[in-house]
C-alpha positions in Angstrom: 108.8 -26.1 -128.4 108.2 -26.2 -124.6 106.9 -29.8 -123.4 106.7 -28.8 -119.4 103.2 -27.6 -118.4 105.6 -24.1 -116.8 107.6 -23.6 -119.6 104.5 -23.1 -121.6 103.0 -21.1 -119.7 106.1 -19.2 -119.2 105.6 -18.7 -122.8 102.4 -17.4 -122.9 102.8 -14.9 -119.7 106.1 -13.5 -121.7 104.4 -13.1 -124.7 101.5 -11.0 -122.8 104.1 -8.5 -121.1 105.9 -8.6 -124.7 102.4 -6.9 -126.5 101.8 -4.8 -123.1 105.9 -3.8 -123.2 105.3 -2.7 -127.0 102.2 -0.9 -126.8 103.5 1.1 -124.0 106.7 2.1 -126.3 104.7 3.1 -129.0 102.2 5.0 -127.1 105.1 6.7 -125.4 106.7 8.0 -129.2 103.5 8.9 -130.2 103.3 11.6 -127.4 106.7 12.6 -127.9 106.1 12.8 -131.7 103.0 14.8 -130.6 105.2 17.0 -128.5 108.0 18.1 -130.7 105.6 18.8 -133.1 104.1 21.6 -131.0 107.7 22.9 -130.2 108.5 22.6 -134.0 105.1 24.7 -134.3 106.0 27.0 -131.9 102.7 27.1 -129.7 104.0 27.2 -126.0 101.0 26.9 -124.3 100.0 23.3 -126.4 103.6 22.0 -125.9 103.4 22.7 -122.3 100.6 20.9 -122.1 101.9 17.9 -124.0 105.1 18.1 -121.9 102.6 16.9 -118.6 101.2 14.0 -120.3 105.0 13.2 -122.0 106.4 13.1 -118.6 103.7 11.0 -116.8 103.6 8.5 -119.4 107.6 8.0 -119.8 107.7 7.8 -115.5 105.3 5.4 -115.5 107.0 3.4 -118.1 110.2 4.0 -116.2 108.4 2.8 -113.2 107.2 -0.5 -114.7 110.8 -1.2 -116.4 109.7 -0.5 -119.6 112.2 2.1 -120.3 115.6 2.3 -118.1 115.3 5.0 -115.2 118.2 7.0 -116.7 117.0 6.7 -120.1 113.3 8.2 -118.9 115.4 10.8 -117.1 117.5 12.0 -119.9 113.9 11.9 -122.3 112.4 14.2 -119.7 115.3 16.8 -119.4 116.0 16.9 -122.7 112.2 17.5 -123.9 111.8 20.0 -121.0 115.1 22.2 -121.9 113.7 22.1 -125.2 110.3 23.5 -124.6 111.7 25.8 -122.0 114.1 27.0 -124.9 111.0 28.4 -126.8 110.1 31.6 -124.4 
């Protein structure tokens, strides 16, 4: 355990962006989830509509370094070609 007054509160600031860095993650497989359902489905117009808010949720995370930049990329392109693939 941390006796310095910084090195506790180094623990407590880590453990805040730890619950924000999670909550993000899960929120962001939920909308995939949601997503791929709709493709599995097969209603376009829901899935393309899903693909927005997929998108803005994983550049933001990308953004805020939740997610690597190339690994936000290739989740983007991949759930795109896929919903593309369904025309």
């Amino acid at each position: 355990m941390a006796n310095i007054k910084s090195a506790k509160k180094r623990i407590k600031v880590i453990e805040t962006k730890t619950m924000r860095n999670k909550m993000v993650k899960s929120e962001l497989k939920t909308v995939i989830k949601k997503l791929e359902a709709a493709i599995a489905a097969g209603d376009k117009a829901a899935a393309e509509a899903q693909l927005k808010v997929c998108t803005s949720k994983i550049s933001k995370a990308a953004t805020k370094g939740i997610v690597h930049k190339n690994t936000a990329s290739r989740k983007i392109s991949r759930l795109s070609a896929a919903v593309n693939k369904m025309a």
